[in-house]
N, C-alpha and C positions, 0 to 999 in steps of 0.2 A: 328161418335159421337165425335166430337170434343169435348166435355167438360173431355173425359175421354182418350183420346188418344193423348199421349205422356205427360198426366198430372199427379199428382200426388194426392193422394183422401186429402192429409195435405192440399193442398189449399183451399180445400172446407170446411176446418172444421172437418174431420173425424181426428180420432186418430189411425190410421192405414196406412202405408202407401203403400199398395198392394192394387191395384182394385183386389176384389169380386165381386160377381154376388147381393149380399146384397148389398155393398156397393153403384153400380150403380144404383140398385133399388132406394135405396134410397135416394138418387140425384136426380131419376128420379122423384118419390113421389115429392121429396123438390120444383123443378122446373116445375111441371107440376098438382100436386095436384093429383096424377094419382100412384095407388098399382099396380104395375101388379105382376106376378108369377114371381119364378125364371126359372122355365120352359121359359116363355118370354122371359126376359131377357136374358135365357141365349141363344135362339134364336136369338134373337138381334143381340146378338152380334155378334154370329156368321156368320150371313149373312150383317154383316159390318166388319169380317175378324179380328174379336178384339178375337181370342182365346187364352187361356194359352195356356204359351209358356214352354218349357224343354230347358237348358242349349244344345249346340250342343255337348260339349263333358265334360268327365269329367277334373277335375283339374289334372294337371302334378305332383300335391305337394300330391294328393291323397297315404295316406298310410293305405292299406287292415289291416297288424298287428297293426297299432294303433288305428284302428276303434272298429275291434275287443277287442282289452284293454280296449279299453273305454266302448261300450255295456257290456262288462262281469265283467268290474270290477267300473270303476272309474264311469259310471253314478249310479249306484245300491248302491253304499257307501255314494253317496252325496246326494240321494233319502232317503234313511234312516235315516242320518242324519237331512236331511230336514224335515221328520216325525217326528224325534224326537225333533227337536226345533220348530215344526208348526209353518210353514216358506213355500212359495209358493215357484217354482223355473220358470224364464222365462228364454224363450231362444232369444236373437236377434241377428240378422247379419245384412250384410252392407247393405242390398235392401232399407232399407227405413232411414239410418242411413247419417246425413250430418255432414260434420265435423264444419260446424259453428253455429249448433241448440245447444239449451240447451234441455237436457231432467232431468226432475226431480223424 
């Protein structure tokens, strides 16, 4: 499926930049006028060798005790927080991040 392998779904218009089994869908819909399942699709992909993938190993900079601080203290303070000023919290990292996009 060339339209999705080694592309990025921002090209096409989505606001997301991680293929999903949704997202393909719905490219596939766009381009073909055509619903399938995500059961399908995610057959599809499969048997075109397009499955999620897992990091091969973890980061060297990984640290166990600041993880830990952070689950037990510092997300839970900034969660409450968050409640009490009725405030969303997102979380983003590099995967879909370009250093010359603007995001607003």
């Amino acid at each position: 499926m060339r339209w999705v392998n080694g592309k990025n779904p921002i090209q096409y218009g989505f606001d997301f930049g991680l293929w999903t089994r949704n997202l393909v869908r719905e490219l596939v819909r766009q381009r073909f006028d055509v619903t399938l399942s995500l059961a399908s699709i995610g057959a599809m992909l499969a048997r075109l060798h397009l499955t999620p993938q897992k990091p091969l190993q973890r980061a060297y900079q990984r640290d166990p005790e600041a993880i830990e601080r952070w689950q037990r203290d510092t997300y839970p303070n900034i969660a409450r927080r968050a409640r009490e000023q009725k405030v969303d919290i997102f979380f983003w990292d590099e995967s879909g991040f370009r250093a010359d996009s603007v995001h607003i």
